[in-house]
N, C-alpha and C positions, 0 to 999 in steps of 0.2 A: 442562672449562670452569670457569673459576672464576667462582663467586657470590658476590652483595653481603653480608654478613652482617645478620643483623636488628642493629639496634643498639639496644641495654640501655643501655649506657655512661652516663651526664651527664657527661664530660669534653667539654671543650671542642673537641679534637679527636678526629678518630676513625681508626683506625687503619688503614682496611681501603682499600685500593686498588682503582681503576677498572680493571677487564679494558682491557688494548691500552694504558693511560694510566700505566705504573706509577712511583711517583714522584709523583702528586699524588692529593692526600687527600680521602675522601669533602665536604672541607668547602666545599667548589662545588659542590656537588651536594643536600644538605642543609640546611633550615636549623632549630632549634632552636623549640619550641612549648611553651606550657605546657599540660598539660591541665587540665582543670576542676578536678581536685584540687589545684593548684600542681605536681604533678610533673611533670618538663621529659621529654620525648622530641622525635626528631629525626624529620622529614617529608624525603621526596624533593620537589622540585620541579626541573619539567622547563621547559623555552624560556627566556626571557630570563631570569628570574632566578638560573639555575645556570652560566651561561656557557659554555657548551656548544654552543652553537649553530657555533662554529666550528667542531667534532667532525662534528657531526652533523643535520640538518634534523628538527624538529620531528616526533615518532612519536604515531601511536594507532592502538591494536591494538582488533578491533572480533572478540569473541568473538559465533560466529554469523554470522560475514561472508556467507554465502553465500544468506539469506533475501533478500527483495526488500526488505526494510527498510532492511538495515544496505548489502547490496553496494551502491545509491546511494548511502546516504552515502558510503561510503567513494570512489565515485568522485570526489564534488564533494572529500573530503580531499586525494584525491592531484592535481584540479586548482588545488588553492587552495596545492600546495609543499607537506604534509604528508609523510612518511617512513609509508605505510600496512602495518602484518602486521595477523593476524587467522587466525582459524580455525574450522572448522564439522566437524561427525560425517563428510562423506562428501563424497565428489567430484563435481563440478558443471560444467555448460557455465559457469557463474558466476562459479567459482573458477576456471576456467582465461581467461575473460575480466578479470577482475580481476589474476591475472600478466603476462596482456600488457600490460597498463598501469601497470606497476611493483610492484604491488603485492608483500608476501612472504605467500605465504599457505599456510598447509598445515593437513590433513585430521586430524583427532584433535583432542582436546582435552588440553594435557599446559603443564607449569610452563615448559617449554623455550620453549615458544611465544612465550611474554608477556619472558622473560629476555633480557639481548644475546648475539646471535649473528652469524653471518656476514650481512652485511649491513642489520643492525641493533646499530649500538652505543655503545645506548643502551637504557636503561628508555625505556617510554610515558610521552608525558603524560598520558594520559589513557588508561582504559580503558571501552568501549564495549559493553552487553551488552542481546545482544536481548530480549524478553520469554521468549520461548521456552527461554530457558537460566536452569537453575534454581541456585539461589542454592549450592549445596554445588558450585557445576564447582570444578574442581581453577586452571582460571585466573583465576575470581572470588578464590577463597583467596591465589592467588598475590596482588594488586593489593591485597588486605587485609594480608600480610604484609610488603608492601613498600613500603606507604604511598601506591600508586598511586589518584588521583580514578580514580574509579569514577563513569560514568554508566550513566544505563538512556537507553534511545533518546529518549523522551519531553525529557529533561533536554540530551541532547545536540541535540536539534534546538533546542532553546528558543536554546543557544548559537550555535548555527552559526545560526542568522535573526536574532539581535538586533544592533541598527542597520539592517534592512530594512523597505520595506514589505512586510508580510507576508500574501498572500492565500493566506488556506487556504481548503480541500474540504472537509467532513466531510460524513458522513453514513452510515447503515447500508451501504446498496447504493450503487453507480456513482460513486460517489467516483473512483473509479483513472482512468475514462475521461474523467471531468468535468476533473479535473487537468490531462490531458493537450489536454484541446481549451482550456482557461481560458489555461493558458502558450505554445500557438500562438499563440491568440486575440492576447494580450496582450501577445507577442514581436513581431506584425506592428503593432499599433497605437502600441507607444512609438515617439519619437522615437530613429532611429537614434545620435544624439548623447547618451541615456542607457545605452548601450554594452550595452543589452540584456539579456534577462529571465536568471534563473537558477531552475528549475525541478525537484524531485523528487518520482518518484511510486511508488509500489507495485508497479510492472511495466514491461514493457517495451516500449516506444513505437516503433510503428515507424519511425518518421522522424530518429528520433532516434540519432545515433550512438552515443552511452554508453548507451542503453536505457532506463533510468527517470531517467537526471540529466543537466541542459542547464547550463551555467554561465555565465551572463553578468558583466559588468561594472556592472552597473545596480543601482540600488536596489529593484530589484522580487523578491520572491521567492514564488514561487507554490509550494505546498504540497499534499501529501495528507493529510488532519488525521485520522490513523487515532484511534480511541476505544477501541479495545482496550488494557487497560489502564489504561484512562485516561489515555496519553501527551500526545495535545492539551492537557491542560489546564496544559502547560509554556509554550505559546504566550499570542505579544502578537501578532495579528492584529489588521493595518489595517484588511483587508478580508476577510469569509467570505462563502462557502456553501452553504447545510446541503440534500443533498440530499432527505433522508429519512431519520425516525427510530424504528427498529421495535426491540423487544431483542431482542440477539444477545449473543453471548459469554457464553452462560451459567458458565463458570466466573472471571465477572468482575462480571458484574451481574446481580441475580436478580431481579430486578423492574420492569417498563416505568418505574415511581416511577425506580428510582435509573437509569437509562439516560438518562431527562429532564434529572433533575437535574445529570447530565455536560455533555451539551449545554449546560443553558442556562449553568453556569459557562462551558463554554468561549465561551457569545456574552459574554459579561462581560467577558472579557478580550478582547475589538472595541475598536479606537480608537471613542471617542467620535465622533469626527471624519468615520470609516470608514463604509461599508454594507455593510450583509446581504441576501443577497438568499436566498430560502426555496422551497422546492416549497410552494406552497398545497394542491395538492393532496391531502399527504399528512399524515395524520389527524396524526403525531405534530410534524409541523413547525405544525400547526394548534394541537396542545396548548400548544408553546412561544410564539407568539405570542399566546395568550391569558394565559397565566398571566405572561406580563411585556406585557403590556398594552401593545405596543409597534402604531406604523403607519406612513406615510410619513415623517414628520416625527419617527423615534425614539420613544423611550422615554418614560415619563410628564415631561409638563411639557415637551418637545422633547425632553429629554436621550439622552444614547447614538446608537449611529448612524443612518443611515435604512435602513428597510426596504422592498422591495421583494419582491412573490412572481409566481413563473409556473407556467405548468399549463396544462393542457387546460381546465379550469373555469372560465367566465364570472366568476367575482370578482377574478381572478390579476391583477394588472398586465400581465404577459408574459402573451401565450398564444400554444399550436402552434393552428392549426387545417389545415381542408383534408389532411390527411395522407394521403398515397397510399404503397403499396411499387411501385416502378418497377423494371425489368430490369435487372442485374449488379449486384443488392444497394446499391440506391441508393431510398434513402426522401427526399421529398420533403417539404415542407410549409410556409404560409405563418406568419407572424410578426405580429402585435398588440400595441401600445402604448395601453393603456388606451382598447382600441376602435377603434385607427385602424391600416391596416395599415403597414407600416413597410416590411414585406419581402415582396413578393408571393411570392419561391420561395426559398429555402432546400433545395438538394441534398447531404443525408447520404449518405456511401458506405459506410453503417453498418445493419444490421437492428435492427428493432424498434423498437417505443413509450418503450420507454425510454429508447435511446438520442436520440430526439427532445428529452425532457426535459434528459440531459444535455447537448444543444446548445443548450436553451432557454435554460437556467442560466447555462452561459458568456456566450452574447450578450447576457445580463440583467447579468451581472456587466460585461461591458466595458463600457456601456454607463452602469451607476451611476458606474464608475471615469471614466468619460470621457479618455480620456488623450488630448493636446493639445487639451482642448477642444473635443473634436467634437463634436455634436449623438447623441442615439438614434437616429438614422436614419443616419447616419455610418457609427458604431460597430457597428449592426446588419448593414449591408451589407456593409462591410470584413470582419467576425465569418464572413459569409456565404462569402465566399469566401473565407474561410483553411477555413474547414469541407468545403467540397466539393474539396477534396484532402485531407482526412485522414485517415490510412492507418488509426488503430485500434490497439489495445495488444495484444498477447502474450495467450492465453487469452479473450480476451473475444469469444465467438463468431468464434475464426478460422477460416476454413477452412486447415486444414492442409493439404490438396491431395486429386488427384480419381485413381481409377485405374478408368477405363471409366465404368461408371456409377454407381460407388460417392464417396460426400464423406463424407472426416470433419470433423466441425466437434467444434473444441475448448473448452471455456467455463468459466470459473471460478466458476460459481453454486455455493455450497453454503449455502443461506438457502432455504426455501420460497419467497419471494418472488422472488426472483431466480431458480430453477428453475422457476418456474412463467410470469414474462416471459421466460427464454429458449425456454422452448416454444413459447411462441407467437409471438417473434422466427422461427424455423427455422422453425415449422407454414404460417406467413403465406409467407415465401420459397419455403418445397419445397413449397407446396399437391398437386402430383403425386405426391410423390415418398413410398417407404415410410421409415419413419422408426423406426431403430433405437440405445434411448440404453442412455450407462451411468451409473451414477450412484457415485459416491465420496463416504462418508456421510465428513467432518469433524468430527472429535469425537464422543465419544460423549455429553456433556452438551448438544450441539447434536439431535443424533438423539435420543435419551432425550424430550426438553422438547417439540420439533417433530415427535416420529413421525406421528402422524395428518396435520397437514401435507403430511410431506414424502410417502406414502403417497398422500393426494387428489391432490398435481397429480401425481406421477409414475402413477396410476389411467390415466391421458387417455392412456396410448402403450400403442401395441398391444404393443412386445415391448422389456423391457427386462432389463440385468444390472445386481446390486451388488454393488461390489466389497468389498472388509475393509475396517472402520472406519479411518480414518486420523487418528494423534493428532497433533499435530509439537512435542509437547509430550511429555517424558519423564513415564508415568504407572503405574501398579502395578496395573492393571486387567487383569485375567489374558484372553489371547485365546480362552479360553472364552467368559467374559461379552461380549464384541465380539461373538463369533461368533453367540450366542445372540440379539441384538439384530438384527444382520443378517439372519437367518433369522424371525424376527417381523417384518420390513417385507417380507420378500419373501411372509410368508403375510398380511399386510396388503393388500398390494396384488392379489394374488391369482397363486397357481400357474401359473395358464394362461398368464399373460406376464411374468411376473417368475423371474430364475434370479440366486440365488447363489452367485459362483463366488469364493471366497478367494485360491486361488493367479493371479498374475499371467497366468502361459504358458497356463494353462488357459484364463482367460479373453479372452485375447486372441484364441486358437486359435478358442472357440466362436462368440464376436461374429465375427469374422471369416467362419465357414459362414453363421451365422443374415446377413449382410448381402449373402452371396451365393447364395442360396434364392432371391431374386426377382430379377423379368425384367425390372422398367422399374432407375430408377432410386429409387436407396437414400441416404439419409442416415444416418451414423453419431453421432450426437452424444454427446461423453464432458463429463462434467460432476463438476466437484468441484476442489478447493484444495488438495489435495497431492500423491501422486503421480500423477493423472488425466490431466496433459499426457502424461509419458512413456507412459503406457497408449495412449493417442489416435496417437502417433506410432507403437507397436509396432502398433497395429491397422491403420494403414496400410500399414505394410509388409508386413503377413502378406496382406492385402487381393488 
């Protein structure tokens, strides 16, 4: 295959021919720049200004394709007419979902990938790189030596939402599930005549065809405002969010100070215009509304958007109250508007307290947005019943399915906080039943920082396993040190109910006896953000 050449040259033209095009000169494809010194080099530019586009349809190759990040995006690329490659370490239900829908996608990371090939021929416009892919990949280099824009995901989302209203989620926890009920929400409430919402989220929704990405024709674009990173802070949101703010990601923020400080830039970049709507509840969304002085009417002096907060707590604006768990996993609860009821019942087919709040949230948000003008109590009740059909995201307490008396429920908590509300989501539902978890520690500067933590709520189960630290981040931390870490939260929590098992098969094998030792029925619950899910599906099977 022949390659472009880097180009040295200052001549005017340049010598080197386009693979399949031979006979015309890099000078469509390039144009001339001065750099800061005065000296001239030549840049690649890709779509209209290279005229190319009769060749070929518009490409961006999205290294890491296969994480929940990037695979949406790249869906919404290849439905907005993009020419989508891209590439990840390993094979995936994801990547092989992403080729049936055109995509070229292959497993490795190598120069070939990002270069023209068989149906791709053309360079990227743009090159697309998860957080998770470290700055030395071989196809980062590649898109530096060939003059290819280079985004990080945070950069490319800011592009792909600008000219939208943009209502973003952020928050520590529930952010994924909140996304997903705010763009039902908000998909049933517009005017069909706005040609409807366009929506992506961090997982995979189950109503949704494309899994985390919905694509409308509309000016609405509903978001998952992840903060790892600090990606959100690329956003112009109309309208936000924030469900909750605790720190996390310690090898990004080391301090609850600099975690605040993310947030409240990203409410900064809030239209004026726009609202916020906040969990009162929780202590660090309490922080940020003090320290920007903010109340119904905005920001100091009116300025900035309005705010509004919900919660279980007598000061919220929204509040859940009356909350009951009802049979076939359906939570119930009534709705309040600064005291007055709005919504007698409200039927989630969703477990737990928390998921309450992220339904609060949504019907709080549609409600500030008012779309055609409806009233709170409109908005609330419309809200109500796009909510009591909604099926629920991929990992977030699914039950993956039941063999006799055995369930495994699968869940993406790896936050002390979030593991210790899905216990008690499952505790509340299986009140009978024995209950058997795993747990999948998430970094080890997450385990390290939160041991004690994660230690107390996982205390509360009579029998648990943990698996090997899982990083998804390439790191140099020898799996001694891992190992050594896991085996100090299993004598944390204490021998007698805690076992850790390293290897996969092994521990499949043993949770699998340990859930069939008892006579009534048994819950399985697997818990963790990286390979957890596939563990939870192996444990079924073995079941």
């Amino acid at each position: 295959m022949r390659r472009p050449q880097r180009v040295s040259s200052l001549s005017s033209r340049c010598l080197a021919t386009a693979r399949g095009n031979e006979g015309e000169s890099w000078e469509d494809y390039l144009t001339k720049e001065e750099r800061p010194d005065g000296s001239k080099h030549f840049r690649f530019v890709g779509g209209l200004k290279s005229g190319r586009q009769a060749k070929s349809r518009r490409r961006v190759h999205f290294v890491g394709i296969g994480g929940s990040g990037l695979s949406n995006l790249a869906k919404l690329a290849m439905a907005r007419g993009w020419l989508v490659t891209g590439s990840d370490i390993s094979e995936s239900d994801k990547l092989e979902s992403l080729r049936e829908g055109g995509a070229l996608v292959d497993v490795g990371h190598r120069e070939d990938n990002v270069l023209e090939k068989e149906g791709a021929d053309c360079l990227p416009d743009a090159i697309v790189v998860s957080s998770a892919v470290s700055a030395d990949n071989v196809e980062v280099r590649c898109a530096l030596r060939y003059n290819i824009p280079l985004y990080k995901r945070g950069a490319w989302l800011g592009r792909v939402t600008s000219g939208h209203d943009l209502v973003s989620v952020a928050g520590t926890h529930g952010k994924t599930t909140t996304t997903a009920m705010v763009a039902e929400v908000l998909g049933s409430l517009c005017p069909e005549a706005e040609g409807g919402v366009t929506a992506i989220v961090g997982g995979d929704v189950a109503s949704w065809e494309d899994g985390g990405a919905v694509v409308g024709e509309g000016q609405t674009f509903v978001l998952e405002a992840d903060e790892y990173d600090r990606t959100f802070l690329g956003l112009r949101s109309r309208h936000a969010i924030v469900t909750n703010v605790e720190l996390d990601h310690l090898d990004v923020y080391e301090s609850e100070e600099e975690i605040l400080q993310a947030f409240e830039e990203f409410l900064e970049n809030v239209s004026q215009s726009g609202a916020v709507v906040m969990c009162g509840d929780d202590l660090g969304c309490r922080a940020l509304l003090e320290r920007r002085e903010i109340g119904p009417e905005g920001g100091e002096e009116g300025a900035g958007p309005s705010v509004q907060t919900y919660g279980y707590g007598g000061g919220n604006d929204w509040r859940a109250t009356d909350v009951r768990v009802e049979g076939g996993g359906v939570t119930s609860f009534k709705v309040e508007r600064r005291g007055e009821v709005i919504l007698e019942q409200c039927r989630l087919p969703l477990l737990g307290r928390h998921n309450v709040l992220n339904a609060l949230g949504a019907i709080a948000l549609a409600a500030a947005v008012g779309p055609g003008g409806r009233s709170d109590r409109e908005c609330a009740e419309e809200a109500a019943q796009v909510l009591a059909s909604f099926r629920g995201v991929e990992r977030r307490c699914q039950v993956l399915g039941r063999k006799g008396s055995r369930v495994v429920v699968s869940d993406y908590a790896h936050h002390p906080t979030e593991v210790q509300a899905t216990l008690e989501a499952v505790s509340e539902h299986y009140a009978e039943a024995d209950l058997v978890v795993v747990f999948e520690p998430h970094t080890l500067s997450r385990l390290a920082y939160f041991f004690k933590e994660f230690a107390e709520a996982l205390q509360q189960c009579p029998r648990v396993f943990l698996t090997k630290v899982h990083e998804p981040v390439k790191t140099y931390i020898s799996a001694k040190v891992k190992n050594a870490i896991a085996e100090d939260l299993e004598g944390e929590i204490g021998r007698d109910t805690a076992t850790y098992i390293p290897g996969d098969e092994d521990l499949i094998a043993e949770v699998a006896r340990a859930a069939q030792r008892g006579g009534g029925e048994t819950v399985v619950l697997v818990l963790g953000a990286g390979r957890s899910h596939a563990l939870a599906h192996g444990i079924l099977e073995a079941l």
